[in-house]
C-alpha positions as CSV (number, residue, x, y, z in Angstrom):
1,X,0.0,0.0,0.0
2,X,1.4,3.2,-1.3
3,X,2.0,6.2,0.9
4,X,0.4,8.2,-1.1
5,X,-3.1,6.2,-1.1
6,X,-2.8,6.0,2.7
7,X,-2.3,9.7,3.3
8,X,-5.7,10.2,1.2
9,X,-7.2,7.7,3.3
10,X,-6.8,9.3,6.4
11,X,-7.9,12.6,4.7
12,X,-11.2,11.0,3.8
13,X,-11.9,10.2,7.5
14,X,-10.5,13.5,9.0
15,X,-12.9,15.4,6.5
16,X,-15.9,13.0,7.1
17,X,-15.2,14.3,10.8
18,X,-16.6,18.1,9.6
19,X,-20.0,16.5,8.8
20,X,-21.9,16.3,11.8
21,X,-20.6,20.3,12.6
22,X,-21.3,21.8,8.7
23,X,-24.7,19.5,9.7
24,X,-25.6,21.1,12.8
25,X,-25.5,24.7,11.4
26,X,-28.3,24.4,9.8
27,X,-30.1,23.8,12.7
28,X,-28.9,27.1,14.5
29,X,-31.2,29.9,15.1
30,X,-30.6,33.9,16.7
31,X,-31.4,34.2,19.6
32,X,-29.9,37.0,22.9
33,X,-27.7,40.1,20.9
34,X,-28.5,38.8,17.6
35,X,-31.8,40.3,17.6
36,X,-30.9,43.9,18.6
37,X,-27.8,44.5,16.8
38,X,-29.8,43.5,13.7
39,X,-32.4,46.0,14.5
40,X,-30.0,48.7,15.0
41,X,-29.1,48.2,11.8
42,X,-32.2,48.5,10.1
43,X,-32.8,51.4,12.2
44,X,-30.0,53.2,11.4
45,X,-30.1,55.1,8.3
46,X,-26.2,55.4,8.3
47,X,-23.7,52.3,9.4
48,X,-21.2,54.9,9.9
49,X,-22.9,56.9,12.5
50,X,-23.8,53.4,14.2
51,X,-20.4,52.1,14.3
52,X,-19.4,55.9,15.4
53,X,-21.7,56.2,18.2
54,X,-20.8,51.9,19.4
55,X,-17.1,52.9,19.8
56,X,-18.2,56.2,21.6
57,X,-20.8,54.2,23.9
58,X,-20.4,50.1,23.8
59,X,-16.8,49.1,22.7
60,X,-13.3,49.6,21.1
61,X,-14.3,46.3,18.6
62,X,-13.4,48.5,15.6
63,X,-13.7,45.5,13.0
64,X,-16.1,43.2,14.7
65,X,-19.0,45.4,15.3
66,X,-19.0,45.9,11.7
67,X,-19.6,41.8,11.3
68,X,-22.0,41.7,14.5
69,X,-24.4,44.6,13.2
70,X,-24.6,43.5,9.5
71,X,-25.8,39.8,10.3
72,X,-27.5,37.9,8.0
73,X,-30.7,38.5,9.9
74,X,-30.5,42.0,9.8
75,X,-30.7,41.7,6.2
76,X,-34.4,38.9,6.9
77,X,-32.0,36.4,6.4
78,X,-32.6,33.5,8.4
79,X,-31.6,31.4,6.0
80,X,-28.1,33.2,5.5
81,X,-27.6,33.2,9.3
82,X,-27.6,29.1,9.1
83,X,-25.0,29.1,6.0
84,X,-22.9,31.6,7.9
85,X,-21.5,28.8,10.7
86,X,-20.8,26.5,7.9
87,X,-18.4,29.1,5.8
88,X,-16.9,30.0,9.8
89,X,-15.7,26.0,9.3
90,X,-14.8,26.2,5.6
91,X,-12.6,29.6,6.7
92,X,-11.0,28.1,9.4
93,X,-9.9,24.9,7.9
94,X,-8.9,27.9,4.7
95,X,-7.0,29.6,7.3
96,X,-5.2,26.9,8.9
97,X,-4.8,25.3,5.4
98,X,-2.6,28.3,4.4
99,X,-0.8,28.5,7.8
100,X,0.5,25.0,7.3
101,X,1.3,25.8,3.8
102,X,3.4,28.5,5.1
103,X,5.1,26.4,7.6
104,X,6.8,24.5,4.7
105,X,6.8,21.1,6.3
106,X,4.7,19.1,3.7
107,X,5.2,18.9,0.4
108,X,2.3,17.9,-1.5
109,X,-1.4,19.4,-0.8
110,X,-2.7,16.3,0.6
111,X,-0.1,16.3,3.7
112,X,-0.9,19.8,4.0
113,X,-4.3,19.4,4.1
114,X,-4.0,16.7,6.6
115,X,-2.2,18.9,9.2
116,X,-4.5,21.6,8.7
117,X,-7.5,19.3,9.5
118,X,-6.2,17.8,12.1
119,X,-5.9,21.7,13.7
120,X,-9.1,22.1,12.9
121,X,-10.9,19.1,14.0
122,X,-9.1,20.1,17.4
123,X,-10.4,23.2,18.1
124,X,-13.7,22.1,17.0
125,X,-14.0,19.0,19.2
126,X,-12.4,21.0,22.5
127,X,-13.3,24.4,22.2
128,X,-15.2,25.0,26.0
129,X,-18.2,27.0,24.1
130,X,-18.8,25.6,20.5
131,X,-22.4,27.0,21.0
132,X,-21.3,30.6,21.3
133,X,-18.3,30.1,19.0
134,X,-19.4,28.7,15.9
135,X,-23.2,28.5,15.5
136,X,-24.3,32.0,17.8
137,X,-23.2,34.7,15.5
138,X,-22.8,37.5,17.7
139,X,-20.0,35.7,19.7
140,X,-18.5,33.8,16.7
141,X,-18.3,37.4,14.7
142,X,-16.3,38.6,18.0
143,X,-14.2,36.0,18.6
144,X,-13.5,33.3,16.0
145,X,-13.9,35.2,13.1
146,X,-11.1,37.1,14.5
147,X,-8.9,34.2,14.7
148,X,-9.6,33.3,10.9
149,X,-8.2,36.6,10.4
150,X,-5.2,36.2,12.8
151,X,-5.0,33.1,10.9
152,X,-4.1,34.7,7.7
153,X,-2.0,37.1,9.6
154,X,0.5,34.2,10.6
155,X,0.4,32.8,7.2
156,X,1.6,36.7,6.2
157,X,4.2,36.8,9.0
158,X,5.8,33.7,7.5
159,X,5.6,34.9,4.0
160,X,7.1,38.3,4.7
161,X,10.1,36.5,6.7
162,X,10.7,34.4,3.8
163,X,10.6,36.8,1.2
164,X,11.8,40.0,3.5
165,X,12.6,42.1,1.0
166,X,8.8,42.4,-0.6
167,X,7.5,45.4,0.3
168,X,3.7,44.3,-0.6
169,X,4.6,41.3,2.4
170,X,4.9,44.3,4.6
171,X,1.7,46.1,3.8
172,X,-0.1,42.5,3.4
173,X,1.0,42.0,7.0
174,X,0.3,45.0,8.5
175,X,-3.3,45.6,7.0
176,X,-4.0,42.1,8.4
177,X,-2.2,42.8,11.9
178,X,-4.7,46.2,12.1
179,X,-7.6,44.1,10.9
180,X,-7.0,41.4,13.3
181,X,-6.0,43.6,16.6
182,X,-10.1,44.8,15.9
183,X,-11.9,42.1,17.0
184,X,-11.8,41.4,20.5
185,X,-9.9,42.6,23.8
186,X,-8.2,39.0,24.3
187,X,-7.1,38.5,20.8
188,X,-5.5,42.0,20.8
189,X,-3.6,41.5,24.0
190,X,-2.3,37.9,22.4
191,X,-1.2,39.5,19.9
192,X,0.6,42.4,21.0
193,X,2.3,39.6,23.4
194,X,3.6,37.4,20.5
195,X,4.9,40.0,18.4
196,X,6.8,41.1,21.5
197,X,7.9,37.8,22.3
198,X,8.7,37.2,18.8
199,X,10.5,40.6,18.0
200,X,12.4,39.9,21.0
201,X,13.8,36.4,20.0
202,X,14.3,38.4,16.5
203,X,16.9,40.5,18.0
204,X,18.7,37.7,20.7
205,X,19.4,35.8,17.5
206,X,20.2,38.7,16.0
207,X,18.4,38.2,12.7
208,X,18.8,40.3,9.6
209,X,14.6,40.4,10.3
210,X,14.7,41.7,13.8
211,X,13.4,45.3,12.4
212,X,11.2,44.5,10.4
213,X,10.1,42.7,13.7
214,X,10.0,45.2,16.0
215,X,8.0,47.8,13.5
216,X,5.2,45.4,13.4
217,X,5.3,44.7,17.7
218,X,5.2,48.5,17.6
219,X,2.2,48.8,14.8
220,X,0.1,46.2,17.5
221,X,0.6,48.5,20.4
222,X,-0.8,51.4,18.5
223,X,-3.9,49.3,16.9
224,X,-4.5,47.9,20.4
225,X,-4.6,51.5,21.9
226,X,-7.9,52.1,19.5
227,X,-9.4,49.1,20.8
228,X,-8.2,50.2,24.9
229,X,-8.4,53.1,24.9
230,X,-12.1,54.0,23.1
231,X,-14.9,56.0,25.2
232,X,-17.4,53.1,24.9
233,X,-15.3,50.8,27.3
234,X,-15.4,53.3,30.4
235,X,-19.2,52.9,29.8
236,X,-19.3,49.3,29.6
237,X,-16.7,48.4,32.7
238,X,-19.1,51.0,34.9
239,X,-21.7,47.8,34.0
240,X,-19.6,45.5,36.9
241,X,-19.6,46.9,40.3
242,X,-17.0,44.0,41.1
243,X,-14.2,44.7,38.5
244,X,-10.6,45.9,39.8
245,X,-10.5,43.3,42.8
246,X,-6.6,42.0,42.5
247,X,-6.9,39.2,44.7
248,X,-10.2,37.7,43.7
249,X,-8.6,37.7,40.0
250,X,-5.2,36.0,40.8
251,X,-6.9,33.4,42.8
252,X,-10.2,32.7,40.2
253,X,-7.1,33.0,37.1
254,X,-5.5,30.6,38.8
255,X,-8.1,27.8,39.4
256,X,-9.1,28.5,35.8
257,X,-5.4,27.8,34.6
258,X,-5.4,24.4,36.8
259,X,-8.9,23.7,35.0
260,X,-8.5,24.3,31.5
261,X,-4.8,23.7,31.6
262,X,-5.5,19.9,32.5
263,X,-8.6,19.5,30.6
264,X,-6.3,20.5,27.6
265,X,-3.3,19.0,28.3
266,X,-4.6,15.3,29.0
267,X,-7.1,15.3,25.6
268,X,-7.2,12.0,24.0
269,X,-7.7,13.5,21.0
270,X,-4.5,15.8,21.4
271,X,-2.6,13.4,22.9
272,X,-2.8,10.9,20.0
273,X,-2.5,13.8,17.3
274,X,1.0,14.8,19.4
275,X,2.1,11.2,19.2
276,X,1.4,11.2,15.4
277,X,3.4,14.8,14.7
278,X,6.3,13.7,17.0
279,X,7.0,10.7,14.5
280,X,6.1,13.2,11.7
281,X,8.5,15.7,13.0
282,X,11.5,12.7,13.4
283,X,11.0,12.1,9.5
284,X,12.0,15.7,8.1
285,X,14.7,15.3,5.9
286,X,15.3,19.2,5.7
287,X,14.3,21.6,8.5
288,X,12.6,24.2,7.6
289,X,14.7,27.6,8.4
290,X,11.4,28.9,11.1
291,X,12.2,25.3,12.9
292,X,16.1,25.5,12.9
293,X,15.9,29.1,14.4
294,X,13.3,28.2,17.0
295,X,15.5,25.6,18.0
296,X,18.0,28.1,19.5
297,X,15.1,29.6,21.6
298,X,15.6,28.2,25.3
299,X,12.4,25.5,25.1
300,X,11.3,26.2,28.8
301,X,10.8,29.8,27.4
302,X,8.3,27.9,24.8
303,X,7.2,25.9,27.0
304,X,5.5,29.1,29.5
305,X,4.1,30.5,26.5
306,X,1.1,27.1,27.0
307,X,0.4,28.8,30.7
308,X,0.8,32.1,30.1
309,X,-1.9,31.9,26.8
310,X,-4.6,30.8,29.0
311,X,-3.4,33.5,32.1
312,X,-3.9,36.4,29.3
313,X,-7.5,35.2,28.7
314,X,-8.6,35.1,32.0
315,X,-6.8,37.8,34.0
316,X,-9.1,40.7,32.0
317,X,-12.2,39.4,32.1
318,X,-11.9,39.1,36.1
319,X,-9.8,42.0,36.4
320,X,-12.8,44.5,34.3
321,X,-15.5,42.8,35.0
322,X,-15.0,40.4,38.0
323,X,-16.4,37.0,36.4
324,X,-15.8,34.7,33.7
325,X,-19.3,35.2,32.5
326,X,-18.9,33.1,29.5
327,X,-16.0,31.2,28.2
328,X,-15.9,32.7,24.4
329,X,-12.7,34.0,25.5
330,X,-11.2,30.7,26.2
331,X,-12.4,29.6,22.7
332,X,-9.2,32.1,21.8
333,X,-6.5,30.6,24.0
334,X,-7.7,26.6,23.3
335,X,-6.6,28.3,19.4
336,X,-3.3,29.6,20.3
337,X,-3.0,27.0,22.6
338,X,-2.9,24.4,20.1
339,X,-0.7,25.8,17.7
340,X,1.5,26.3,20.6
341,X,1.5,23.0,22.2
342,X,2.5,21.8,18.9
343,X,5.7,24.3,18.9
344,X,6.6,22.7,21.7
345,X,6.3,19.4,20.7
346,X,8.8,20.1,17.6
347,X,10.9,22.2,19.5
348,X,11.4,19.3,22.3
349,X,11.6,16.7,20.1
350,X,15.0,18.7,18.6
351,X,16.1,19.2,22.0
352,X,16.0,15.3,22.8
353,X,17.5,14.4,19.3
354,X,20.3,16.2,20.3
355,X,21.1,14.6,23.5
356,X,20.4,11.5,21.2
357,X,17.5,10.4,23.4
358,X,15.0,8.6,20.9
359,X,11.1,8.1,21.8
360,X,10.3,4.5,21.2
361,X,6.3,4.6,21.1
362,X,4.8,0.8,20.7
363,X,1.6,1.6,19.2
364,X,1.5,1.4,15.4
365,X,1.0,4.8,13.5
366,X,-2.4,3.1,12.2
367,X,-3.7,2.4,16.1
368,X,-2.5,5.9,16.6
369,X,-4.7,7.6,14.2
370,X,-7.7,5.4,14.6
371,X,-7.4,6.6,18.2
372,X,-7.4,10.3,17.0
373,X,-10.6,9.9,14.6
374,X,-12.1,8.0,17.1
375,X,-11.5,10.7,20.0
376,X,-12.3,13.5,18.0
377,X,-15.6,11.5,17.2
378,X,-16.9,10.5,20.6
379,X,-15.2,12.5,22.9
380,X,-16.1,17.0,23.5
381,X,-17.8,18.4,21.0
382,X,-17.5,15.9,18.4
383,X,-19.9,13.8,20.8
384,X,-22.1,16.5,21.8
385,X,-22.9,17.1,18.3
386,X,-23.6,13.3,17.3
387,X,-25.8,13.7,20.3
388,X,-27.5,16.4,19.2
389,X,-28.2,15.2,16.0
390,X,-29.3,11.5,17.0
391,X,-31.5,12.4,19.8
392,X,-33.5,15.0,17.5
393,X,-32.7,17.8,20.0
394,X,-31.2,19.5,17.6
395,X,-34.2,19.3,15.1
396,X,-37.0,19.9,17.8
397,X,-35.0,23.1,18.7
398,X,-35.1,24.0,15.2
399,X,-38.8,23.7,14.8
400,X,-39.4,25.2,18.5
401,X,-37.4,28.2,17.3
402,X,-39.1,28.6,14.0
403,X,-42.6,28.0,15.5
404,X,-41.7,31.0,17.5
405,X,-40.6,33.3,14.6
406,X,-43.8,32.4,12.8
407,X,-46.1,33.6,16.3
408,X,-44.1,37.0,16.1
409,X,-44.2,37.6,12.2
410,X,-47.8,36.9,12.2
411,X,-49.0,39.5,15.0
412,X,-47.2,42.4,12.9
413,X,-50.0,43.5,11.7
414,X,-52.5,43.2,14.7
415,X,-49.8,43.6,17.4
416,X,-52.0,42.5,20.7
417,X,-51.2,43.2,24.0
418,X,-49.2,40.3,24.5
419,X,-47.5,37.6,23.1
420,X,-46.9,34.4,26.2
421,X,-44.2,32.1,24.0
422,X,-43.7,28.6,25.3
423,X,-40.0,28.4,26.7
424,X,-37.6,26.3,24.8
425,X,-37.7,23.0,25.7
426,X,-35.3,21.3,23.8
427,X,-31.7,22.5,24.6
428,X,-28.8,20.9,22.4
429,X,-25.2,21.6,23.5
430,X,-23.7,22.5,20.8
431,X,-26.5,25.1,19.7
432,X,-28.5,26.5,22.5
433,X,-27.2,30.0,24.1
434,X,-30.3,31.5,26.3
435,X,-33.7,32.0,26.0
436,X,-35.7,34.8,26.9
437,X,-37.2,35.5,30.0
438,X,-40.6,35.5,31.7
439,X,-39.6,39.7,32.2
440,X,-41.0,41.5,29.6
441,X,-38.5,44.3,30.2
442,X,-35.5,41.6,29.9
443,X,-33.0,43.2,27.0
444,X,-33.0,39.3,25.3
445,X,-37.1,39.8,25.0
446,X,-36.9,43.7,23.9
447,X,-34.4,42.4,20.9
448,X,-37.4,40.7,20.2
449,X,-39.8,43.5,20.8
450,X,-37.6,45.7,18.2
451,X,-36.8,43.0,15.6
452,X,-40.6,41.8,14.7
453,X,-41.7,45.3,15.1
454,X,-43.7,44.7,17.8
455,X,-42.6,47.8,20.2
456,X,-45.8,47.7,22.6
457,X,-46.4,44.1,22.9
458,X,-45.8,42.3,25.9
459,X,-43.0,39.6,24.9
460,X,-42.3,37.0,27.4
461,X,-42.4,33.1,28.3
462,X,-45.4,31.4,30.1
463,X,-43.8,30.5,33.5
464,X,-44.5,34.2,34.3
465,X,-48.5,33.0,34.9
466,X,-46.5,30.8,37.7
C-alpha cells in the first residue's frame, strides 16, 4: 500500500469528521444580541454613524461590530444566518490550510491538508463554548472570526520572513495585523504579546529580520490603543460593580489555569495527534529555516508560553469585569494554545534528538490515528454534536425556534397586548445559548420586541403565569 493512497485515506476520515458540525449549522437559530444588533441596523439610516456612536458608547471592537451589526438577519435572512456557521468552518480549515502551507513542512497538498485538519478538528471537538463560537453569531463574529483573520495574519508573518525584501509582504502584514488587533480585547492582548515575544527572539538571534520585527510589535501597540483606549469601554466596565479586585482575579485565574490547563493538556484526542506529529517531526529530511531558528530559543521559554496563553484570557475578564461570565474567550487561547502546544512538541523533540535520546512509542502509526478519529468522534464536542443530531434535540430546537418566529411575524399587523411564547424545551449543546425570559422588560425579550416590530407588545415566556 502506497503512501500516497494511505495519506488520502486518512484525509477522507478526517474530512468526514466536519459532517456532523457543517450538519448542525443548519439547525442554528438567533437568539440574545442577535436580535438587537440587527435591529439597530435597520434602524439606522447610516452604518457609519452606528459604528461611530458603538465605539463612543459600547466598545473599542473597531472591525467586529461591523460583522456583528450586518448579520445575515438584519438583512431577513434567516436562511443566511444558518449558512454563515458553515463558511466559519470552511474559513478556518482555509486559514489553517494556508498557515500549514506557510510552515513548509509538507510537500504535497494532501499532507498539507491533513495537518491543517487535524488543527481544525481540534479546536472544533475541544473548544469549551462551540455554541457561542461557531453557530451563535454575535460571539462567533467577535471572537473566531477574528482568529480566521489572525490566521491569515501568521500565514503573512511567514511569507514576509521568507521573502523579506517584498515590500507588498509588509503592507499585506500589516493591513492584516490592524484588521486582526479589531476584533476582540483578548485577541488583541495575544497579539501584541507574541509579536513582543517574537521581536524579542528576533533580536537575541540577531536576525537580519529583527526590524522588520520590531515595527510590526510596535504597529500592535498602537492598533491595540484604539481598541483600549475607546470612550465606549469606560461605559461598559461601569456595567460591573465587582471589577478591579486583585486578589479575587489571581486566585479565580488561577483555578481557571489548573482547569482548562489539564482539561487541555490530557485530551485523548491531542494526545494521539502529538504522538502522530512527534513521529512526523522525526522524519523531516530538511528543517525548515522557522524550525532551525526556534531551536535556538531556550524551550522552557516555549514551554510558558502554553500557561501564560490561557493566564492572558482570564486575567481581563476578572480584572474588568469580576467574572468569567462566558468562556468565548477561552475559545481564543484553546486556538493559540494548540498551535503552541505543537511548537513545543517540535521544539522538544530537537532538543531530545540532540542529546540523542529517541522516543520508542509501541503503538502502530495506524492504532495511533484510529485513536485520534475515534477521540475526535466521541469525545467533546465531536460527541455533543452526534448527540444532538441522533436524539433530534437538535431538530425539535429548530422547529421550536421557527414555531416562534412564525407567532411574532404573524402579529405584525395586529400587534395584541401580549405575546406568552412557550420556553424552549429542547436545549442541544452545541447550539442553544439563552432563551428569553418571563420579564418582559428583559433586553433578550426587547431584541425581540424591536426586531418583529412589535414595540408595545408584551413579549415573554409562560412561567410568568407561575
Amino acid at each position: 500500500m502506497s503512501k500516497s493512497f494511505k495519506l488520502k485515506s486518512g484525509l477522507f476520515f478526517l474530512l468526514l469528521l466536519f459532517l456532523p458540525y457543517c450538519y448542525l449549522a443548519f439547525f442554528s437559530n438567533p437568539i440574545a444580541e442577535d436580535f438587537g444588533f440587527a435591529f439597530q441596523f435597520q434602524e439606522n439610516e447610516s452604518f457609519y454613524e452606528l459604528l461611530k456612536n458603538s465605539y463612543l458608547t459600547m466598545n473599542g471592537r473597531y472591525v467586529s461590530n461591523i460583522f456583528m451589526y450586518a448579520s445575515p438577519i438584519a438583512f431577513n435572512s434567516f436562511v443566511g444566518y444558518k449558512v454563515f456557521p458553515f463558511v466559519l468552518i470552511l474559513l478556518l480549515l482555509i486559514g489553517n490550510f494556508i498557515f500549514v502551507q506557510a510552515l513548509k513542512i509538507c510537500n504535497g497538498k494532501s499532507g498539507v491538508l491533513v495537518l491543517s485538519s487535524v488543527l481544525t478538528l481540534l479546536f472544533l471537538n475541544n473548544m469549551p463554548i462551540i455554541s457561542e463560537g461557531i453557530y451563535w453569531h454575535t460571539g462567533s463574529s467577535i471572537y473566531v472570526l477574528g482568529l480566521i483573520f489572525s490566521l491569515f495574519f501568521l500565514w503573512s508573518i511567514l511569507k514576509l520572513f521568507t521573502y523579506p525584501y517584498r515590500h507588498i509582504n509588509f503592507v499585506l502584514s500589516t493591513l492584516l495585523l490592524f484588521l486582526s488587533c479589531g476584533f476582540n480585547e483578548v485577541l488583541t492582548l495575544l497579539l501584541v504579546f507574541f509579536l513582543m515575544v517574537f521581536c524579542l527572539v528576533m533580536f537575541l538571534l540577531r536576525n537580519k529580520g529583527k526590524n522588520t520585527a520590531l515595527f510590526l510589535f510596535l504597529f500592535s501597540i498602537v492598533f491595540a490603543s484604539f481598541m483600549i483606549f475607546a470612550p465606549g469601554n469606560s461605559y461598559r466596565e461601569g456595567m460591573y460593580p465587582l471589577k478591579g479586585d486583585l486578589g479575587h482575579t489571581f486566585l479565580m485565574s488561577f483555578l481557571q489555569l489548573c482547569r482548562f490547563g489539564f482539561l487541555w493538556t490530557f485530551s485523548l484526542p491531542l494526545i494521539a495527534a502529538s504522538v502522530l506529529f512527534y513521529r512526523f517531526i522525526g522524519k523531516l529530511k530538511h528543517k525548515p529555516s522557522w524550525l532551525i531558528s526556534l531551536l535556538q530559543v531556550n524551550k522552557w521559554l516555549i514551554l510558558s508560553l502554553l500557561p501564560i496563553i490561557i493566564l492572558l484570557c482570564v486575567i481581563p475578564p476578572y480584572w474588568y469585569t469580576g467574572i468569567l461570565g462566558q468562556h468565548r474567550t477561552l475559545n481564543i487561547a484553546y486556538f493559540f494554545f494548540i498551535i503552541v502546544w505543537f511548537l513545543n512538541v517540535a521544539v522538544w523533540f530537537g532538543f531530545l534528538e540532540k542529546k540523542g535520546i529517541k522516543l520508542n512509542f509501541k503503538l502502530p502509526k495506524k492504532v495511533c490515528f484510529i485513536l485520534l478519529v475515534a477521540s475526535l468522534l466521541f469525545t467533546g464536542n465531536g460527541f455533543n454534536g452526534l448527540s444532538d443530531i441522533f436524539s433530534g434535540d437538535a431538530n425539535n430546537f429548530d422547529k421550536q425556534m421557527k414555531n416562534r418566529h412564525a407567532i411574532l411575524i404573524n402579529n405584525q399587523e395586529n400587534p395584541p397586548k401580549e405575546i406568552v411564547l412557550k420556553p424552549i424545551v429542547f436545549m442541544p449543546k452545541t447550539l442553544f445559548v439563552m432563551d428569553i425570559s418571563a420579564d418582559p422588560n428583559y433586553w433578550t425579550n426587547q431584541g425581540y420586541n424591536g426586531f418583529f416590530k412589535l414595540p408595545y407588545t408584551l413579549i415573554y415566556t409562560e412561567e410568568i403565569k407561575q
